[in-house]
C-alpha positions in Angstrom: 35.1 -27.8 -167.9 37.5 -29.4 -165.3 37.1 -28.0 -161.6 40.1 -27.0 -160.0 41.1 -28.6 -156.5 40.8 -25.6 -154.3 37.0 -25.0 -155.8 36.3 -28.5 -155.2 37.6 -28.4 -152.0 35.8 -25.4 -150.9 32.5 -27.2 -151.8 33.1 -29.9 -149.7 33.8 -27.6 -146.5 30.6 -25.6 -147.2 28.1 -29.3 -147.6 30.0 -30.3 -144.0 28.9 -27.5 -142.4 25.7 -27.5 -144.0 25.0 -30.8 -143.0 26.2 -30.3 -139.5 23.6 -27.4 -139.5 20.6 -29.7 -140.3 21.5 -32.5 -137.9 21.9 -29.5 -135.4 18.8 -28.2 -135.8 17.2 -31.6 -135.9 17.9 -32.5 -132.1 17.5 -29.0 -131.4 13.8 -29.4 -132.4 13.4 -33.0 -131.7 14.3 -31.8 -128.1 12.1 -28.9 -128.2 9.3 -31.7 -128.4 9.9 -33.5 -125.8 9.8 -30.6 -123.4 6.6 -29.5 -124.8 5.1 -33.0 -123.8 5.9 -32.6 -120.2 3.5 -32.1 -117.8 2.2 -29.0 -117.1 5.0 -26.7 -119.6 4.8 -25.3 -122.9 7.1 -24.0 -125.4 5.6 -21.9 -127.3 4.1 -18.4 -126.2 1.2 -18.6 -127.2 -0.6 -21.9 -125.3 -1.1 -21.5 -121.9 -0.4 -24.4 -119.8 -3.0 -26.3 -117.9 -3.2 -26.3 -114.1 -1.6 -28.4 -111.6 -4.0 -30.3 -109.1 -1.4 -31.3 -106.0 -0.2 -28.9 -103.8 3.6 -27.0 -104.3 6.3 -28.5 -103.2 8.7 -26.8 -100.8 11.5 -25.3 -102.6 14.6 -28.3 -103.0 18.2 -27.8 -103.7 19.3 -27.6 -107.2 19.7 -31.1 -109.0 23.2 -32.0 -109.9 24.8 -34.9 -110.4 28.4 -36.5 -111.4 30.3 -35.7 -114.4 33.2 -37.5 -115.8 35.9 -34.8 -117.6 38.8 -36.3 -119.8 42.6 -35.4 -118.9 42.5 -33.5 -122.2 39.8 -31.8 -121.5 40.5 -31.3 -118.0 44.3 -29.6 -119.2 42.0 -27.7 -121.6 39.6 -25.8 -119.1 41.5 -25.7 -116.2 40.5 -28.1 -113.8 42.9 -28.8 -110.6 42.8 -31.5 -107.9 44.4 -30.5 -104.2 44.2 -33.4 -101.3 42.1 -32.3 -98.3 44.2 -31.5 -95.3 44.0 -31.8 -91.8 45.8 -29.3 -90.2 46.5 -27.1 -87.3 44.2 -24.1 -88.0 45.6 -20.8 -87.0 43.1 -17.8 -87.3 43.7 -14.3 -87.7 41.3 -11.7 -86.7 42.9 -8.2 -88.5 42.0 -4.9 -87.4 42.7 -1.1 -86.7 43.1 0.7 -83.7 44.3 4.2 -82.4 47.1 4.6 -79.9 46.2 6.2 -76.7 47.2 7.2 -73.7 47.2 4.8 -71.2 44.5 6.4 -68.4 46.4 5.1 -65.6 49.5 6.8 -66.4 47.7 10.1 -66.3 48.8 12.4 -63.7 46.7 15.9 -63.5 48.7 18.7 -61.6 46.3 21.0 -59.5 46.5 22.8 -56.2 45.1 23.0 -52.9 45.4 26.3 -51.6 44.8 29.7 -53.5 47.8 31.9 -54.9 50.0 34.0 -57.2 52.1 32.0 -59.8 55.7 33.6 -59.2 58.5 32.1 -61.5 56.8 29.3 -64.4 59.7 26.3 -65.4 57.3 24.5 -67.8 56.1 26.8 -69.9 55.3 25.3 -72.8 53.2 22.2 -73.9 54.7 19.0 -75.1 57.4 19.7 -72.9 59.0 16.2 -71.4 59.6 16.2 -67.6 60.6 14.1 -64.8 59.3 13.5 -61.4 60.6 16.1 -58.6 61.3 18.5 -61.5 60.4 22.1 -60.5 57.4 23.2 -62.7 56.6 26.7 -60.7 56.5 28.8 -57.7 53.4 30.4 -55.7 52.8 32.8 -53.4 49.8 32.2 -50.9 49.2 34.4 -48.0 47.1 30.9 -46.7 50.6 28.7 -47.2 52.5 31.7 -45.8 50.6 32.0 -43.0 50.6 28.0 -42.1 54.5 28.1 -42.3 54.8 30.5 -39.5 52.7 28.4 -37.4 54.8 25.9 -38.0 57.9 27.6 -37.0 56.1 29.1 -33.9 55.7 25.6 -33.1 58.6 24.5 -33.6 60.2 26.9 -31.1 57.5 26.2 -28.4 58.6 22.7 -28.6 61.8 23.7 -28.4 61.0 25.8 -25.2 59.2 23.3 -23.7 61.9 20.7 -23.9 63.0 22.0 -20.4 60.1 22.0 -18.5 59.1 19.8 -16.0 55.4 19.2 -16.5 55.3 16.0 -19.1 51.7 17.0 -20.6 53.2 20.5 -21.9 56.1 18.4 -23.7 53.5 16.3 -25.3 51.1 19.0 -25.8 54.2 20.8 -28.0 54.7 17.8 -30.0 50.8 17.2 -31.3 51.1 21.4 -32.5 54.1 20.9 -33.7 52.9 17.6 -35.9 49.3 19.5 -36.7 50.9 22.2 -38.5 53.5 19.9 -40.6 50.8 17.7 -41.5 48.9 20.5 -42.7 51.8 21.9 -45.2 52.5 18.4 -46.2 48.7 17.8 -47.3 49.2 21.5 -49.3 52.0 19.4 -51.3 54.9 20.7 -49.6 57.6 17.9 -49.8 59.2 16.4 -47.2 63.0 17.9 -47.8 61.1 21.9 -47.9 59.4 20.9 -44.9 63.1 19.5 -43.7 64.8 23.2 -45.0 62.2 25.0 -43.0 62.7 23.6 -40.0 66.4 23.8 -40.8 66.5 26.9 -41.8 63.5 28.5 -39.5 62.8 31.2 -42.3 59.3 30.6 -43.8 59.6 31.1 -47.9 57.0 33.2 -49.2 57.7 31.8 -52.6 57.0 27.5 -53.0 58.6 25.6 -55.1 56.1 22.7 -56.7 57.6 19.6 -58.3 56.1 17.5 -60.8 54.3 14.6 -59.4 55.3 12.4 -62.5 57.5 12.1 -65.0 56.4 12.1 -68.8 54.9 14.7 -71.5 53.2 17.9 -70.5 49.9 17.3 -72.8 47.7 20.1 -70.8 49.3 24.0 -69.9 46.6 26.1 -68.0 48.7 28.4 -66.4 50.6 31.4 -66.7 53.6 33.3 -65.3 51.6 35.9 -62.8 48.2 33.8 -62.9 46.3 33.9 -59.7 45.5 30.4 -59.4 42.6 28.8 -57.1 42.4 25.3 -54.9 41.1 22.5 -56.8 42.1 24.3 -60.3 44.5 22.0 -62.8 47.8 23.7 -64.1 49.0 20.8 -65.9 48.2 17.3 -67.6 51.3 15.2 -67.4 51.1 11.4 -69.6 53.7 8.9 -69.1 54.1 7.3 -72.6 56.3 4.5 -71.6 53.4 2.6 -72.2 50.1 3.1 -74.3 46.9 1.4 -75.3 45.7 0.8 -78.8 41.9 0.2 -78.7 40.7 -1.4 -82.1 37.4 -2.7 -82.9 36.7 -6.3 -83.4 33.8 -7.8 -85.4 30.9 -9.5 -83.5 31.4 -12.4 -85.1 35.0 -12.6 -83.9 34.7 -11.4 -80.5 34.5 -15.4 -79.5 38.2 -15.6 -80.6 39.3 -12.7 -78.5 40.6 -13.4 -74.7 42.7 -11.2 -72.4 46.2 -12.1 -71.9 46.4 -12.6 -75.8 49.2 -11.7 -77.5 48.9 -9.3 -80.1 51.2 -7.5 -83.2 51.3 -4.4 -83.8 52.3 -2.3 -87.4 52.4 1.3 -88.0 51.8 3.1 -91.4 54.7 5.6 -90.1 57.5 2.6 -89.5 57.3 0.5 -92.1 58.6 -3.5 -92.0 58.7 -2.9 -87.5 56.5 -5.2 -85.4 55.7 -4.5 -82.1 54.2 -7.2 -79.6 51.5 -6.3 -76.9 48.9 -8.0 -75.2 44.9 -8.0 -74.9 44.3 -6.5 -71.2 40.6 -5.3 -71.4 37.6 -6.5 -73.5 34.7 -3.7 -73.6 31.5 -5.3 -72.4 29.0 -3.9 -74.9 28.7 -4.2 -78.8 28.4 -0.8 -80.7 24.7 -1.3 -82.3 25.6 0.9 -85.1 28.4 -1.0 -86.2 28.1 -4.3 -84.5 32.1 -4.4 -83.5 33.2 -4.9 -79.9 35.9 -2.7 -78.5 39.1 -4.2 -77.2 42.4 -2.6 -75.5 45.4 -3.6 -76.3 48.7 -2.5 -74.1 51.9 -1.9 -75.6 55.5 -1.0 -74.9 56.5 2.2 -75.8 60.1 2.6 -74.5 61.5 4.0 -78.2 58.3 6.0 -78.6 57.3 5.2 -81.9 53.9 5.2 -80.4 52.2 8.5 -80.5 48.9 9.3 -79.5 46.1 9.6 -82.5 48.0 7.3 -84.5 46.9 5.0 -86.7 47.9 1.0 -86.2 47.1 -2.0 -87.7 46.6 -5.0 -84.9 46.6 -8.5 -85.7 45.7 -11.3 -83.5 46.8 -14.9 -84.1 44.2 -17.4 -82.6 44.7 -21.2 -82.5 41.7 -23.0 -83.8 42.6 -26.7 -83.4 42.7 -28.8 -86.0 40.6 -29.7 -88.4 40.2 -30.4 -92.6 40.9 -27.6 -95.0 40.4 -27.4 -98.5 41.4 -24.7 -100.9 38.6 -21.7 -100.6 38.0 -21.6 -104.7 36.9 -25.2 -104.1 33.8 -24.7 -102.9 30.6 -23.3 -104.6 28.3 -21.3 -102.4 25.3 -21.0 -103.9 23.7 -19.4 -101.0 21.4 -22.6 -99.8 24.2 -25.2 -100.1 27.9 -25.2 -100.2 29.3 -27.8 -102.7 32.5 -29.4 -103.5 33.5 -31.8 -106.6 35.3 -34.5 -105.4 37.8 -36.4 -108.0 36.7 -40.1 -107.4 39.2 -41.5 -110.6 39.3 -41.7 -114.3 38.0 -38.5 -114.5 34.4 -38.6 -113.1 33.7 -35.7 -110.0 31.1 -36.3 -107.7 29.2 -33.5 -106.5 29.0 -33.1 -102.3 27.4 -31.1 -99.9 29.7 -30.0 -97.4 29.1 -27.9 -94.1 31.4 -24.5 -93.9 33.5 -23.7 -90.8 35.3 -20.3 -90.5 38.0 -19.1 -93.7 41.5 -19.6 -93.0 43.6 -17.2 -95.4 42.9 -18.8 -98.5 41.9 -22.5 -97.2 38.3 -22.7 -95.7 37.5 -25.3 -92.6 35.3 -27.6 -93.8 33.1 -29.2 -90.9 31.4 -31.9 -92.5 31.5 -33.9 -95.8 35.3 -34.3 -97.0 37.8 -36.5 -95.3 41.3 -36.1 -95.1 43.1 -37.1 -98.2 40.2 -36.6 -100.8 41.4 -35.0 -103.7 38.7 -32.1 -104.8 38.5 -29.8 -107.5 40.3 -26.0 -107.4 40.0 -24.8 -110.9 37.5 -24.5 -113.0 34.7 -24.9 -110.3 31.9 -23.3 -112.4 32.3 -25.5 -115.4 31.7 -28.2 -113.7 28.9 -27.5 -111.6 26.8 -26.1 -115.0 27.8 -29.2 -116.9 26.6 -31.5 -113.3 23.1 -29.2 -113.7 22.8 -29.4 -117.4 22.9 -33.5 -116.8 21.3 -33.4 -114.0 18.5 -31.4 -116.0 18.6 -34.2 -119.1 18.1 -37.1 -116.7 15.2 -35.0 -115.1 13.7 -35.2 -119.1 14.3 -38.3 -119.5 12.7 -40.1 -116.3 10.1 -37.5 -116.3 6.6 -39.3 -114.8 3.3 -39.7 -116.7 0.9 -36.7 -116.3 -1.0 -37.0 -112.3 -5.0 -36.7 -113.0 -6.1 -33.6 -111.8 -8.7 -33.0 -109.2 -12.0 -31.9 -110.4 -12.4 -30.3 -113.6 -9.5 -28.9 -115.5 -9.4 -25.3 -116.6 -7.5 -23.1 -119.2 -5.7 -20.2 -117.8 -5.0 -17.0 -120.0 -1.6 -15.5 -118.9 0.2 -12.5 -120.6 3.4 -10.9 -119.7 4.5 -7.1 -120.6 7.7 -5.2 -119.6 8.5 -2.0 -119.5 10.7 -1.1 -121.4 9.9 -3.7 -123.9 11.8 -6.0 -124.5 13.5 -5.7 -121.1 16.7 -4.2 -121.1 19.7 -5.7 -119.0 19.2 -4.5 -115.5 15.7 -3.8 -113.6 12.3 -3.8 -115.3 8.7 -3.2 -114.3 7.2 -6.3 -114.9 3.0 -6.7 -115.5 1.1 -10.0 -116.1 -2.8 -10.5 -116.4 -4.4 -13.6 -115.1 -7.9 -15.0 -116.2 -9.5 -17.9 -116.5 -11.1 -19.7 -119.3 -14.2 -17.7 -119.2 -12.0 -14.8 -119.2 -12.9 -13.6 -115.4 -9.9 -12.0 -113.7 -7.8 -14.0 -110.9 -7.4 -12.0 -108.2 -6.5 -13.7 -105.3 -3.4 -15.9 -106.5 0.1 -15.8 -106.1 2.3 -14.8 -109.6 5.9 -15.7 -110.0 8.1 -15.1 -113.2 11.4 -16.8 -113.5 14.0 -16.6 -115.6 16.8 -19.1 -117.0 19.5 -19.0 -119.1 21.3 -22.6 -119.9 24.4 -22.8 -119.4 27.5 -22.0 -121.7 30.7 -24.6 -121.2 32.6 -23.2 -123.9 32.8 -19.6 -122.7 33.3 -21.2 -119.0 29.3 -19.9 -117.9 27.4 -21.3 -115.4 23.7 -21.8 -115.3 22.0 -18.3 -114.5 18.5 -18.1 -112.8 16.2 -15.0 -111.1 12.7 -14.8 -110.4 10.2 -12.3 -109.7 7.6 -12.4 -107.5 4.3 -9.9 -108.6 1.8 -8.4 -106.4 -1.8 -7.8 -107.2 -3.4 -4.6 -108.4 -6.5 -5.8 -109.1 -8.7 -6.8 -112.3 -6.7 -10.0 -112.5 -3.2 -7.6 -113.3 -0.1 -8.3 -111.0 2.6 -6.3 -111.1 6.6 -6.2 -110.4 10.0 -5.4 -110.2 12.7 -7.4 -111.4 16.5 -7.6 -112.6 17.5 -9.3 -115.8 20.7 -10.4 -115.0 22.4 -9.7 -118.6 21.5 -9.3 -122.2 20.7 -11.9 -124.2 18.1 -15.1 -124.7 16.1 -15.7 -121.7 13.8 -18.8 -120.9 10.9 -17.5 -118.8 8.0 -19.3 -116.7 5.3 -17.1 -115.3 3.5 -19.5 -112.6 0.7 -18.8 -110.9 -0.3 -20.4 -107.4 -3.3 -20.0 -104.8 -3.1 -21.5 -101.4 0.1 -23.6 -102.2 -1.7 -25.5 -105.0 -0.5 -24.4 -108.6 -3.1 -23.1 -110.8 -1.1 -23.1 -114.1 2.2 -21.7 -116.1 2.5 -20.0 -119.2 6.3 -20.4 -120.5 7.8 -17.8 -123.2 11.3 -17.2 -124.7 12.6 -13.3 -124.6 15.4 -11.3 -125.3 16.8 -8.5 -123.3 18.9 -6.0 -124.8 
């Protein structure tokens, strides 16, 4: 019977991938052996690992090294080059304030002698006034009183203008000047005090006048009211300028100084900027939320500013210059900051670079690119878990011969339970039990449990790792709680330490749901 060419080649497709499978698992298992001949690591769950005799090293950055990436492979995944730049470096420092009043445009309107509130002009509040404007009248049997002595005086004066004895004319005058001064320092103005003497009729209703002009923002009196010396009637707030306090970050306050100008947006106003300037800088930190109060002074002719409103402030500081680099360029991983750096045909070296402040989307970088090196934007993560999987391959390879241990060595029986079991995706209560080969309990050690998952280029992954640190309970148990990052095949080492010397490791493969 003759095979047809689609069965035949359907065969063919199913012994290549059969054969890819065996050389795949192959390596897989040739590689699997060569980690189980390292030093001081297993594979399998069940052997404990023997201990180490020197003393812990102190924790070192994680190995990477370069990687060279082909231009297809590059287009493929992603991966951009941008020149570092030096350039002027303009910060802004972003925040929100609420418009105020400004305090020295305040004007309160009180009185200094006790009375009857006649006739009331401002009657409402909100109401906008100008200085001299009439805002009531008051009778006062005190005020009324005082005027008459002035007009007594005024006519003694007058009658001693004729006499001959020079001490009497002077005598006249100092009255006469006693019992003005004494109306003027009740608030009487200078043109009633004119009218009176003018006039010589004493008025037993006073006009008062507004001190200020601006927005009546207080009303405590009433037509009728019997009013008392040193009791306020009005609050009166010129708006033709306002403050806008805002609170800056701590970590900011450096860039703030007064004189600095400032832009203003408001919520209500839309696409309008209005400029101000810095004019007072608090001089304490709120400990609750570690910002520093600033006052900001603005221009309020149109009044678009209103008191209680919300604005948005922006400051725009000059930081010299200095060399920038896109801010996806550069991995943080929390102890180091790195940056792959395109050195030609394809190959990026990995650099430790120091971290200035973030400029928009660039990020000063202090120390460890020069200006003009092209570094990588895109695809960041790819490369730095394919620089740690090589790193990690070359770490297999050169790995050293086995160190002798000092004194006797021992077997150590480790086990590890979770709960739930297997961990789930999230935190877990971790327990492990220590002993030695006699089985006696450990009690007195320190008992770590990492986890690791490789990398996983092809679905653009990077590298994941946690760890666990368990406390004793006694009876040789330690126990924990830890997060398993996400679900899926974990690689895990449970280490166990006393006095900075390592005692021994157990490793173990699970799977978290």
């Amino acid at each position: 019977m003759i095979m047809r060419r689609p069965m035949l080649k359907g065969l063919l497709i199913v012994l290549a991938v059969a054969i890819v499978a065996v050389i795949a698992w192959a390596v897989w298992s040739r590689v699997r052996s060569d980690r189980a001949r390292l030093p001081g690591t297993t594979v399998a769950d069940r052997h404990p690992t023997s201990p180490a005799a020197r003393p812990a090293q102190p924790a070192a950055a994680t190995p990477r090294t370069g990687v060279t990436i082909d231009p297809r492979r590059q287009q493929l995944i992603g991966v951009r080059t941008v020149a570092a730049k030096r350039a002027e470096m303009t910060e802004l420092v972003r925040t929100v304030g609420v418009v105020q009043y400004d305090e020295t445009r305040v004007t309160d309107v009180n009185l200094k002698v006790e009375g009857w509130i006649r006739e009331l002009y401002v009657d409402y509040t909100g109401q906008l006034v100008t200085r001299g404007q009439p805002l009531f009248t008051l009778y006062s049997p005190d005020l009324l009183a005082t005027e008459h002595e002035y007009l007594l005086a005024l006519k003694t004066r007058d009658q001693m203008q004729s006499s001959q004895i020079a001490d009497a004319r002077v005598r006249a005058d100092t009255i006469v000047a006693a019992a003005r001064q004494r109306l003027a320092l009740w608030d009487l103005s200078a043109d009633q005090l004119q009218a009176l003497e003018q006039t010589r009729q004493p008025q037993a209703a006073v006009t008062f006048r507004s001190p200020a002009g601006g927005y009546v923002t207080e009303k405590q009196v009433l037509k009728g009211a019997h009013v008392t010396a040193g009791q306020s009637l009005y609050r009166i707030a010129d708006l033709s300028v306002v403050w806008i306090e805002a609170d800056v970050y701590e970590s900011d306050v450096s860039l703030v100084r007064l004189g600095q100008h400032a832009t203003v947006t408001l919520d209500a106003y839309p696409g309008e900027r209005y400029a101000g300037r810095v004019v007072y800088i608090y001089p304490y930190v709120n400990q609750q939320t570690r910002t520093n109060k600033v006052r900001y002074e603005f221009a309020n002719g149109r009044g678009r500013f209103k008191p209680g409103m919300y604005a948005n402030v922006e400051l725009s500081v000059s930081a010299g210059a200095g060399v920038t680099v896109p801010a996806n360029a550069v991995l943080d991983s929390g102890k180091e900051q790195i940056v792959f750096v395109a050195q030609g045909d394809g190959y990026f070296e990995p650099r430790r670079v120091k971290v200035g402040r973030r400029l928009g989307a660039d990020v000063q970088i202090v120390d460890g690119i020069k200006t003009g090196e092209q570094v990588a934007t895109g695809a960041t993560f790819f490369l730095d878990s394919e620089s740690q999987l090589r790193a990690s391959l070359q770490g297999y390879e050169a790995a050293p011969a086995p160190a002798p241990a000092a004194g006797p060595r021992q077997q150590l029986d480790i086990t590890l339970r979770s709960q739930p079991d297997p961990p789930k995706a999230g935190e877990n209560q971790f327990e492990a039990t220590v002993k030695d080969s006699a089985g006696k309990p450990i009690d007195d050690a320190q008992v770590t449990v990492q986890f690791f998952m490789a990398a996983m280029p092809t679905m653009n992954m990077p590298a994941m790792r946690s760890e666990v640190k368990l406390l004793p309970v006694g009876g040789g148990v330690y126990r924990g709680t830890g997060n398993v990052m996400i679900a899926g095949r974990w690689d895990v080492t449970v280490s166990v330490a006393r006095n900075g010397q390592r005692l021994g490791s157990k490793q173990m493969t699970v799977v978290a749901r």
